[in-house]
Structures are given as structure tokens and as C-alpha cells.
N, C-alpha and C positions, 0 to 999 in steps of 0.2 A: 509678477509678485504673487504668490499664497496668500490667499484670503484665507486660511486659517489659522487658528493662534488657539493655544492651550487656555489663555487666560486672555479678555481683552475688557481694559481701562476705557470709560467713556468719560472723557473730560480727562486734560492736560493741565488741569488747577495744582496745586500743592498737593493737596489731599490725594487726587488720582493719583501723581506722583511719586509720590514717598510711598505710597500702594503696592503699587509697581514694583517701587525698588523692593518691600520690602516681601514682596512675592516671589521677586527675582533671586531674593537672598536663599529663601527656603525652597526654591524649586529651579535651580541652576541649570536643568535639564530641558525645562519648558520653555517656551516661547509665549512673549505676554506683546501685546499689541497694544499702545495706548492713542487712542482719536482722539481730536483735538478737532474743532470745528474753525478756530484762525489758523493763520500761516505760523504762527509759532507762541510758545505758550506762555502767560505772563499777561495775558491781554487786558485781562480783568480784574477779579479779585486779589490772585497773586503775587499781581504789578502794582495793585493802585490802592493797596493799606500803607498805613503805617511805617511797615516794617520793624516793627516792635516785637523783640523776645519778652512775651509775658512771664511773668511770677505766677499766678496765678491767687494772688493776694484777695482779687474780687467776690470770688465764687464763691457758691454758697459750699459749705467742707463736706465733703462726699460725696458731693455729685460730682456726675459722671466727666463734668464742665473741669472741675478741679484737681482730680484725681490725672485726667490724661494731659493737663497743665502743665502740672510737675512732672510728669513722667517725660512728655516732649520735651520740655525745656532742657531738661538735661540729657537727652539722646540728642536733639539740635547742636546743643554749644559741645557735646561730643564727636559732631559730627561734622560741624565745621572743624573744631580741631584736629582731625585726621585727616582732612581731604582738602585742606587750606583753604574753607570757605572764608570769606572776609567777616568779622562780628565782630560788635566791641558792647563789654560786658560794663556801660555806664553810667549803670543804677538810673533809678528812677526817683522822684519827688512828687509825693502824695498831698497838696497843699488845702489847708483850710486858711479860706479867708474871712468868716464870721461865726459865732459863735456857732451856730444851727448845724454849718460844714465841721465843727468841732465834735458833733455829738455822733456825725454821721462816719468821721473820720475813726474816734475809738471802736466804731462798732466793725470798718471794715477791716484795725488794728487783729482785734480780735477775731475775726475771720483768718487773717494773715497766720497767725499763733496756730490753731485748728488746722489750718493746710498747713502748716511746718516748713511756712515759707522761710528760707533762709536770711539771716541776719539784719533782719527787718528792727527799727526801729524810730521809735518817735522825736522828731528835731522841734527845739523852742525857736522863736520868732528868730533870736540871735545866728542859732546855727543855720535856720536857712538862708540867712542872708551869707553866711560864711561858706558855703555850697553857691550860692545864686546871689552876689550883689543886687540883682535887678529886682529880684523877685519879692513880693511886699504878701505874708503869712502869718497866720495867729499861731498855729501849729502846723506839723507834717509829720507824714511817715517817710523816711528813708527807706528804700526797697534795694538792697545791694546787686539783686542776682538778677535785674530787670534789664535788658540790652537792647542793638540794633543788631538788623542784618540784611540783606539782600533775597527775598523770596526769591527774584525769577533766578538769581545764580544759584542757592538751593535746588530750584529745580531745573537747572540745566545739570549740575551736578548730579543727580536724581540718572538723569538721561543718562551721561556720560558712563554712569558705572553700570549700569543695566545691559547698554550696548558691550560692554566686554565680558561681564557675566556670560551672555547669551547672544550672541552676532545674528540671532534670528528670530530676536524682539526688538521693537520698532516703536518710533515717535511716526507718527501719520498724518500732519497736518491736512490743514482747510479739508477733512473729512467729517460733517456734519451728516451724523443719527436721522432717518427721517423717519424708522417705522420699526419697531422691535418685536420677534417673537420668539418660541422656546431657545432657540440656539440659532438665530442669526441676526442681524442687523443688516436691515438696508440705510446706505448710507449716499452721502454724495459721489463717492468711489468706490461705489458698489455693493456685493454682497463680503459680509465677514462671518464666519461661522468661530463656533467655540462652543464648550460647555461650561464654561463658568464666562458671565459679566460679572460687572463692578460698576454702577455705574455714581459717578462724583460730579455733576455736572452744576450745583454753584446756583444760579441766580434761575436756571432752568431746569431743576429739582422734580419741584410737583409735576411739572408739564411731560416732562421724560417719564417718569413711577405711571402717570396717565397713559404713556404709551404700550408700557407694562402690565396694563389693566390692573393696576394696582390702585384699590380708593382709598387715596390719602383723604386724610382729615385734617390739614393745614393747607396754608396756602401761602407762595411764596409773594413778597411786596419787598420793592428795591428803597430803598433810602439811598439816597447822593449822597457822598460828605465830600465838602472842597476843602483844597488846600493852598493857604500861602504860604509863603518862606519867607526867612530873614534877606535884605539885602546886604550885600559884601558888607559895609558899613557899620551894622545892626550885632553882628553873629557874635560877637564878642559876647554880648547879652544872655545866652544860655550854655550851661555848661552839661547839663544835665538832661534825661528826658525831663518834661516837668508838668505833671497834671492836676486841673481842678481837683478837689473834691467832688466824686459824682452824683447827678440825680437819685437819689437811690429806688424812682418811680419806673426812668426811663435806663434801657438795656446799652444806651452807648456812655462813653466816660469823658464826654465834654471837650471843649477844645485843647487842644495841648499843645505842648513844646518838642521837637522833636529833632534832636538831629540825628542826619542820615547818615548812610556807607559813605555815598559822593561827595559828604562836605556840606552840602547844605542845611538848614536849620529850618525846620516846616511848620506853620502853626496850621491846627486844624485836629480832625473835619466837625463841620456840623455836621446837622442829620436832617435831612430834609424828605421827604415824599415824592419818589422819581415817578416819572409820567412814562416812563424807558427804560427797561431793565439793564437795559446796559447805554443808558444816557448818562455823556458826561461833560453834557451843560445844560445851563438853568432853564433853556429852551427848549431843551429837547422832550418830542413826543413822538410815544406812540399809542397807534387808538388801541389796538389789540390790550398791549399792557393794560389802559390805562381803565378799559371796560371789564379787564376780568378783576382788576385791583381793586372799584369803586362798585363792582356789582356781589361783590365775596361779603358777608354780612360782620365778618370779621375785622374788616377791612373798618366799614362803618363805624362800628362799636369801639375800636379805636382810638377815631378820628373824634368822638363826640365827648371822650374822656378827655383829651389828651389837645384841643384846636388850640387852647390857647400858648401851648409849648410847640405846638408845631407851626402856629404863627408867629411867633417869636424868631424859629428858625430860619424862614423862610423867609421874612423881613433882611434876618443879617445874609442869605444865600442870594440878595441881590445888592445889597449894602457894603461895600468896605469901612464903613465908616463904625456901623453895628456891630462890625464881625470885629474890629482890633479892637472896640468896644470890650467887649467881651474878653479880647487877650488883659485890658491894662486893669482887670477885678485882681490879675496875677501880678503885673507888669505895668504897674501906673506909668511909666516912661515913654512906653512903648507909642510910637503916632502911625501915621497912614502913611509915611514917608519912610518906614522901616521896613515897610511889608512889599513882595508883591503876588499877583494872584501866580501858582505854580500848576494845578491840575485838581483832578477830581476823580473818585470812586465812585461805585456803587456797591450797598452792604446786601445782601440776599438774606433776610430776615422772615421765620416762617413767623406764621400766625393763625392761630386757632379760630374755631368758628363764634367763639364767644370774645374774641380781638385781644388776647392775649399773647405777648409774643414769648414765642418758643425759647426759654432761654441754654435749653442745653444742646448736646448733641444729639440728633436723632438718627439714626441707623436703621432700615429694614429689610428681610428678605422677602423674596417673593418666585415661587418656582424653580429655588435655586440662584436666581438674580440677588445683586447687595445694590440698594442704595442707600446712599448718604441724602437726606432728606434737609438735614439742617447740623448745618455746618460753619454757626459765625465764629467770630470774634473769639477766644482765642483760636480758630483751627490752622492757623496757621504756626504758629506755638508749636502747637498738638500736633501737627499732621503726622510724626512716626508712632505715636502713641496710638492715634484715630486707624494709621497701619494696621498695627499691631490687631486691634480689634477686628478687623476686618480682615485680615488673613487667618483669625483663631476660627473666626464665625465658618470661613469658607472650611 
């Protein structure tokens, strides 16, 4: 096999992915190489969200967060439409359940209005119960164009069509990055040469750009979020996605209701403080992570704002009892006998040296190198839009 490639993908995340593809699309002649450090891709990030098509309803209007929201959203549900990915377009429900979550709800209304999110609109107590029996609201927003879908079959689809584009670009598993310079990478399968990277590597961002001699000024810190699901019995229960009204302090959108491609119905995640960037249980450590996490001063600054929402969380990430807690503020019905535990993520969350987290997307060159720096919550949405940017840049 050629270890060289016109273009090569570090990291087999969404983002890398749809990268690819959409390199592949504009240069059908080249060959693009995308690493992947597991045996196949989905491992992480792109397996263990959601799976939520955002609206992009949240985001503050014109950043860069909102703008590539809406654009991915509807190259996504475009894109499954043509290529028979499986999605279903089952709106979303935005719920206040106290007056405070009222004031918090008009104001992310009017964010919604500002991104031109489509046919968005606000349900009285009445109508949410006429969408969601179950569900107990002072008000909400309906979110029409809000869906599910399948990341990792997005991005085997991603693969599929790139390998016949080009028979001489490649998916390259269990190939882990160990040392990067102008045009090559040593890797665990050796040397790969090229004149353009990309690299998208997710939860190992900073440490990669570090390999680049590149001085970031963020740092990346993992957050868990677990998730349970309804059991057979239960699922009748949700019709809808269906989420709190969020902190509008903290950058995640609280537990929620979720059903999936498979059938299932998922409540979740929290957000908890991983000890393991890519730990996904409550025990899980590592020292390396957890010294560079607790020694970054950003990290600190934080934790000192913010210990008593983050013991709160941590409380229910050992708790079932907290944690459906927490579902019945939506779901008075809902017990511990409806639920049971299903898996867990981890979110790759930058963070500033003054403990700030990173809420948009962050992109940078270096040498001719692209990294994707910071990349959360929606970038899976986004990732042909996140493309799009990133093949203009190259």
C-alpha cells in the first residue's frame, strides 16, 4: 500500500468525514486518506451523542455556531434524502416548567426568530399536553425542523461514496498519529506523506495542534453525559424529542427525551467532569488526563464558579434515583422502574485560560495544516457546513 495521499484526514469523527467526502467531491482526481486511530469509526463522539438533527434555535444569531447550524441541517436532511440515510424529522419540544424557565424560554424564542429557524412556535400548557400526555409545562416552543438520525451510518455513508468517487482513497483504521511534521506523519502504520492535512481529532484536539507546534490557548476538558432509556413498557410516554428549558449559565441543554433511529426512547445526558477523555464510566481514570485537566488554570476557574452545579451533577451521575429525579420536573409520572441505564459519552469541551468555555467553533491553520480545535454540540448537525469551511480555507 502507498503511503501517499494528496490530502489526508486525521480523525474518522463526522467532522473528518464529511471533510473527506466533501474534498472528494471537489477534487475527484485526488486521493484523500482518512486515519482513524480505532478499528472503525463511530467510537466516540460520533457514536455516543444524541443523535439529534439541531435547529439551531440556541445559538447566539450570527455566529459562526448558528449560521453553519442551519446550513448543515439542511444539507444533512438533504443528504440523507438522497442517499437513503434513515432520519425522521420529529420536532422538538422546548419546555418551561417555572416561571424563571418562562423568561429564559421567550428569550431563546427570539434567538430562534433572528436565525430564521423554521416554523417555530410557542405551545400553551394545553397544547403540550396535546403533543406529550406525559409531559407537565407552563409554556414551550415547538421546533418543527428539529430531527433524529444515525451519525455513525452518516458516516459510513461519508465512506461509501468517497471509495467510488476515488478507488484510491481510503478509510485506515487502528492507525494512530504519534508525531507530525511539515508533510508527514508517523503513525502506528507508519510513515504517510501529503501536502495538505486536516486534522479533526475530537477529544484530542489541543494535544494533536501540540504536536504541530502549534500554541493553543485553550484547553480541551471531557465531560461524561450518561444515558438511560425508556423500558418497552414506558415508550408510549414520548412522542417527541422533549427538552428542559436550559441553563442559560451552562453550554449543555439538560436532560432530555429522545427517541432514537433504533426505536428506543433515551433520557439524558448529564454533564459531569471526566477523569478520562474517552471514559465511559463513572469510574473511569486516567492520571495523564486528569493532571493536565486539574493543573490548566482554566480548568480551576471553572470549577470554583460553577462546584455547586457540578455537584449536583455528579451526585445524579451516581444516582438513579436523582437522575429520573430530574426527568419527573418534565415527567411527574415517570419512576425508577421506567428507566434503565443504556451508555455514555464523552463531550470534548475547549476551555479558555480564564475557565471559559469555548462556545463556538474554532478552526485554525498552521503551516498549511487545518485544525478543528473545537468542535461541540451542534457539530454534528454542522459537519457538511464545518466541510464546507474547511475545503474554502484549503
Amino acid at each position: 500500500m502507498s503511503n501517499k495521499f494528496d490530502f489526508i484526514i486525521v480523525g474518522g469523527g463526522i467532522v473528518g468525514l464529511a471533510t473527506a467526502y466533501k474534498l472528494q467531491l471537489k477534487h475527484p482526481n485526488k486521493s484523500i486518506a482518512i486515519l482513524e486511530k480505532e478499528d472503525a469509526i463511530g467510537k466516540h463522539q460520533t457514536g455516543r451523542n444524541s443523535g439529534v438533527i439541531h435547529s439551531g434555535i440556541y445559538y447566539a444569531p450570527n455566529s459562526y455556531k448558528a449560521e453553519n447550524c442551519r446550513n448543515g441541517r439542511e444539507q444533512l436532511v438533504a443528504f440523507a434524502e438522497k442517499h437513503q440515510v434513515r432520519y425522521d424529522a420529529c420536532g422538538k419540544i422546548i419546555v418551561a416548567v417555572t416561571k424563571d424557565d418562562v423568561t429564559v424560554l421567550e428569550s431563546i424564542y427570539q434567538k430562534g426568530i433572528e436565525n430564521k429557524t423554521p416554523g417555530i412556535k410557542f405551545l400553551t400548557a394545553k397544547e403540550i399536553k396535546e403533543k406529550e400526555p406525559f409531559i407537565e409545562g407552563l409554556k414551550a416552543i415547538f421546533v418543527p425542523s428539529a430531527g433524529i438520525i444515525d451519525y455513525v451510518e452518516v458516516g459510513q455513508k461519508f465512506v461509501e461514496l468517497i471509495e467510488q468517487i476515488q478507488p484510491k482513497s481510503k478509510l485506515i483504521t487502528s492507525c494512530k498519529v504519534t508525531k507530525v511534521y511539515d508533510d508527514v506523519l508517523e503513525t502506528t502504520k507508519g510513515e504517510f506523506t501529503s501536502n495538505q492535512f486536516i486534522f479533526c481529532t475530537g477529544l484530542f484536539a489541543d494535544r494533536i495542534a501540540k504536536k504541530d507546534a502549534i500554541k493553543v490557548d485553550l484547553q480541551i476538558v471531557g465531560f461524561r453525559g450518561d444515558y438511560y432509556k425508556l423500558k418497552e413498557n414506558a415508550k408510549h410516554k414520548i412522542n417527541n424529542l422533549v427538552y428542559p428549558t436550559p441553563d442559560i449559565n451552562f453550554p449543555f441543554l439538560g436532560v432530555h427525551f429522545t427517541p432514537m433511529i433504533n426505536g428506543d426512547v433515551e433520557c439524558g445526558p448529564n454533564a459531569v467532569f471526566s477523569f478520562k477523555r474517552e471514559g465511559y464510566k463513572n469510574t473511569s481514570f486516567s492520571l495523564r488526563d486528569t493532571i493536565q485537566a486539574l493543573t490548566f488554570i482554566g480548568t480551576l476557574k471553572l470549577f470554583s464558579r460553577n462546584w455547586r452545579k457540578g455537584l449536583d451533577e455528579y451526585k445524579r451521575a451516581f444516582s438513579k434515583h436523582l437522575f429520573v429525579k430530574e426527568l419527573q420536573k418534565m415527567m411527574p409520572s415517570i419512576t425508577k422502574d421506567d428507566v434503565e441505564y443504556a451508555r455514555a459519552g464523552v463531550r470534548a469541551q475547549a476551555l479558555d485560560s480564564q475557565g471559559n468555555l469555548i462556545d463556538d467553533f474554532k478552526i485554525e491553520t498552521h503551516n498549511g495544516h487545518v485544525h478543528v480545535l473545537n468542535a461541540p454540540s451542534p457539530a454534528a448537525t454542522s459537519c457538511m457546513a464545518i466541510a464546507d469551511e474547511i475545503v474554502s480555507t484549503i
